[in-house]
N, C-alpha and C positions, 0 to 999 in steps of 0.2 A: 316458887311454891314448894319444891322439892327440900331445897332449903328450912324454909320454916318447918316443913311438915317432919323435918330428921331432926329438925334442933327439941321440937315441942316432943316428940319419942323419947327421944335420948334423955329429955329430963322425967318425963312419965312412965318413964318403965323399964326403956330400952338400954339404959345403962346397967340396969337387975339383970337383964338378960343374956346381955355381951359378957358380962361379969360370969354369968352360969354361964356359957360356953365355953370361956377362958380357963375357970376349975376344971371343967373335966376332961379340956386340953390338957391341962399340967397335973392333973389325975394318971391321966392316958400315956404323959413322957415320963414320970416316974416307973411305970413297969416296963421301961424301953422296948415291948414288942410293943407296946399302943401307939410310938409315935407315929405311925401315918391316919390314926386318929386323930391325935393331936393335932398334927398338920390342918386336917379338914374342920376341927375347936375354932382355933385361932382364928380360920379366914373367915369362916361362916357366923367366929364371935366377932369381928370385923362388922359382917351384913348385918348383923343383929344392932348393935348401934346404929348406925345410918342405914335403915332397908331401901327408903324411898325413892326410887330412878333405878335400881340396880334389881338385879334375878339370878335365880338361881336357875342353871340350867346344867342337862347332860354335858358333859366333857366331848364325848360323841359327837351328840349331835352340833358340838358348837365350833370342834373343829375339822369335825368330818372323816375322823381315825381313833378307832377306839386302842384305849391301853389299860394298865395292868388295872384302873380304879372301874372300868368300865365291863369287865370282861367278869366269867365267873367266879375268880379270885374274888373282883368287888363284893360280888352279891355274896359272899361268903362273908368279906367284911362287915357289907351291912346287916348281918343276923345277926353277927357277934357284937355290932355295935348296940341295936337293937336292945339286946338283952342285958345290956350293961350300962349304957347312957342312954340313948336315944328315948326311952319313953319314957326316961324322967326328963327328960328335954323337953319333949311331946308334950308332958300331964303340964308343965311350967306353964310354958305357951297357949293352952286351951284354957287352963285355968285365970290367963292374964286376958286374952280376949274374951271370957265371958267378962269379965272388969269393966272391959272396955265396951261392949258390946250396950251396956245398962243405961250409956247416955250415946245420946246421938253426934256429938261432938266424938264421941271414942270409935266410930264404926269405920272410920279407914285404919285406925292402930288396931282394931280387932281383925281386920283382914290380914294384915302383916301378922302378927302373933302365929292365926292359922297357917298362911303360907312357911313361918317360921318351925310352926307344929311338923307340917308335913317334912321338911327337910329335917328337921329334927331324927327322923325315922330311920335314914338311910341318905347321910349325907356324902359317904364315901362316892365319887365317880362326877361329882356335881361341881360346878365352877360357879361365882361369882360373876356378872358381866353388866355392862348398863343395859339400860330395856331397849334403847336403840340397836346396839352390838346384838342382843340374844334375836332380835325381831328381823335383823338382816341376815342373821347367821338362818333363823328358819327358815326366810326367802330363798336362798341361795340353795341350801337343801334339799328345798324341793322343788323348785326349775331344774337341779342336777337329779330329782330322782323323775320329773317326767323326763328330762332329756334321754337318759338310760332306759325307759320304757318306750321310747320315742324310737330306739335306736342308736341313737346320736352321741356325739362324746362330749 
């Protein structure tokens, strides 16, 4: 099902949008301080093609040790990104789920849009993973954050 549901995206829209992540990837490596924007373009213009099995989750949270995209540099990142792509990312994606949103066939490609919205915002710090990986990665998480509350190692 996941299949279909990435192939029938990728023709209805999803390839507009991978395409807009990819420019302001290669936007973002032309003023070579953007390239670790760029970086975060390409692979989120990657999820943007095929979203459907895959998420977008903290880097943190998914390996259990934060680094330099996750710590306050990030969040520095993500204002800068913000205010120079990310809400034209953002306005692209809302504007393609309301699209979508108008027929009842289009309301899981309007959920993805959204969730595309929201990374759009602040995507520095965020990894790519399948829903299986991001959903064990939580479990694990949090049996180790009661263990730590527990005492226990």
């Amino acid at each position: 099902m996941r299949t279909l549901f990435n192939l029938l995206w990728f023709v209805l829209g999803g390839f507009v949008m991978g395409v807009g992540w990819w420019l302001a990837g290669l936007l973002a490596m032309i003023t070579i301080v953007g390239i670790p924007w760029a970086r975060a373009c390409f692979v989120i213009g990657q999820f943007a093609f095929f979203p459907f099995g895959k998420e977008a989750i903290n880097r943190a949270e998914y390996s259990g040790r934060h680094d330099i995209g996750t710590s306050g540099l990030g969040f520095i990142g993500n204002v800068i990104w913000f205010l120079f792509a990310g809400l034209w990312l953002a306005i692209g994606h809302v504007t393609s789920a309301i699209a979508c949103f108008v027929t009842i066939i289009g309301i899981p490609f309007g959920i993805q849009h959204l969730k595309l919205a929201g990374i759009a915002l602040a995507p520095i710090g965020k990894t790519i993973v399948s829903v299986e990986m991001a959903d064990a990665s939580r479990r694990y998480n949090a049996q180790a954050a009661v263990s730590r509350m527990r005492g226990g190692f």
